[in-house]
C-alpha positions in Angstrom: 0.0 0.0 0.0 1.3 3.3 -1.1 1.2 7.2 0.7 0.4 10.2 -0.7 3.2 12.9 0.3 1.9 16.3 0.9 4.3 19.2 2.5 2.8 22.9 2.0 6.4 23.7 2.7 7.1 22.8 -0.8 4.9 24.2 -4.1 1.9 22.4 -4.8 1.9 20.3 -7.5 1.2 21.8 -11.0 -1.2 19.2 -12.1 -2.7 15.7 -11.2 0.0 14.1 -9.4 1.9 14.2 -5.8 4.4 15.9 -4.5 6.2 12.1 -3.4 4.6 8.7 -3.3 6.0 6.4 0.0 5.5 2.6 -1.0 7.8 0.1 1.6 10.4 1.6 2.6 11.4 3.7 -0.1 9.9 7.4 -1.4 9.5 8.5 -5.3 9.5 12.5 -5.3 7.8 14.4 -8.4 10.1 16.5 -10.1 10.8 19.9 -7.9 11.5 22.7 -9.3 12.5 26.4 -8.2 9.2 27.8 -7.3 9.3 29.4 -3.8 6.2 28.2 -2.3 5.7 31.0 0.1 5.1 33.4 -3.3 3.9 30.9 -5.4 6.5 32.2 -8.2 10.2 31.7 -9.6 12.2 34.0 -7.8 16.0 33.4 -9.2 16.9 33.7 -12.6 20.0 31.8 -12.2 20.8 27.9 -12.3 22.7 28.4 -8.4 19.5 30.6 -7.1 17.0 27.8 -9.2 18.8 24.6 -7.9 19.2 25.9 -4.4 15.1 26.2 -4.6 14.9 23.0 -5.9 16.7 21.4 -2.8 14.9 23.5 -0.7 11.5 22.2 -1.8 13.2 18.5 -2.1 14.5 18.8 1.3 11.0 19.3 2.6 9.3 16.9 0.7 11.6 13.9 2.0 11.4 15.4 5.3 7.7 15.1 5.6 8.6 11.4 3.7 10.5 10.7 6.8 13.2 10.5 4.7 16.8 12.8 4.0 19.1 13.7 1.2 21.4 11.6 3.2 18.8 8.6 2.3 19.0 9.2 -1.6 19.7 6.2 -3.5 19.0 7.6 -6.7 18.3 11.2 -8.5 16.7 12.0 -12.1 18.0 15.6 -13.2 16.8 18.1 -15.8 18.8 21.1 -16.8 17.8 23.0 -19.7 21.2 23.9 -20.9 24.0 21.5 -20.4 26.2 24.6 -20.2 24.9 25.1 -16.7 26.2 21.3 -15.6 29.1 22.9 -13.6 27.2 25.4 -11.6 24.2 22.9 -11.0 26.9 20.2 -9.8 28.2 22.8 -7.4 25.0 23.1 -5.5 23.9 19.7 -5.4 27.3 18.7 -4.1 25.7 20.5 -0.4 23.2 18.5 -0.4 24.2 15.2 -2.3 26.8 14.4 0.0 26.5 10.4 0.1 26.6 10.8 -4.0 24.0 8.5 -5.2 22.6 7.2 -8.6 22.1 9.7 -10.8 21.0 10.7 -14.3 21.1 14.2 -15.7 20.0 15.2 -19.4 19.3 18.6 -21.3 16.0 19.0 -22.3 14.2 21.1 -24.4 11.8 23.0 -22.0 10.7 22.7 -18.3 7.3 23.7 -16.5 7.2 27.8 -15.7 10.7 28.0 -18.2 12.7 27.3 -15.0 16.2 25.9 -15.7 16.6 22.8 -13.5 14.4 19.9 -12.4 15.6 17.2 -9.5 13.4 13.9 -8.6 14.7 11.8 -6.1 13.9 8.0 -4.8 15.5 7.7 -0.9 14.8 5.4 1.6 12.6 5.7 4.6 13.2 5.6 8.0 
């Protein structure tokens, strides 16, 4: 059986799905990205500012999970130019520290034209 993850300390989701699903002991995040969900809007301009809202909102999401960055096994990341890999890698670095699985592609556009997207899948507990 499966739990719907709901944190209004992270942006409500921008269409029919959850913010995180817990099934066993693991939790599957939706893709965060930079909105600040105290104004409801995209607030930096920058991929640093936009990836350190990203783990903001993530951070809360697995917190309410029962759950920490230091749980991650495994992140999904969007960037919408690949020149921005260095500066995004900077940032997750803080919070990535135990380094897990990761994918990270360019893509062609993102939701609200933000510039990075992180998913994650940690454990719980």
């Amino acid at each position: 059986m499966s739990k719907t993850i709901y944190t209004s300390n992270a942006p409500e989701a921008l269409g029919p799905y959850s913010q995180a699903i817990v099934t066993g002991n693991l939790v599957f995040t939706s893709g965060q990205i930079a909105i600040n969900p105290a104004t409801n809007t995209v607030e930096a301009t920058d991929i640093e500012g936009q990836t350190t809202q990203v783990m903001k909102n993530l951070g809360e999401v697995l917190k309410e999970a029962g759950s920490s960055f230091d749980k991650a096994v495994k992140t999904t990341c969007f960037l919408k130019n690949m020149s921005d890999f260095a500066a995004f890698n900077k940032v997750y670095g803080e919070y990535f520290t135990s380094k897990p699985a990761r994918s990270c592609v360019a893509v062609k556009e993102l939701p609200k034209d933000v510039l990075v997207e992180v998913e994650v899948i940690a454990e719980i507990g």
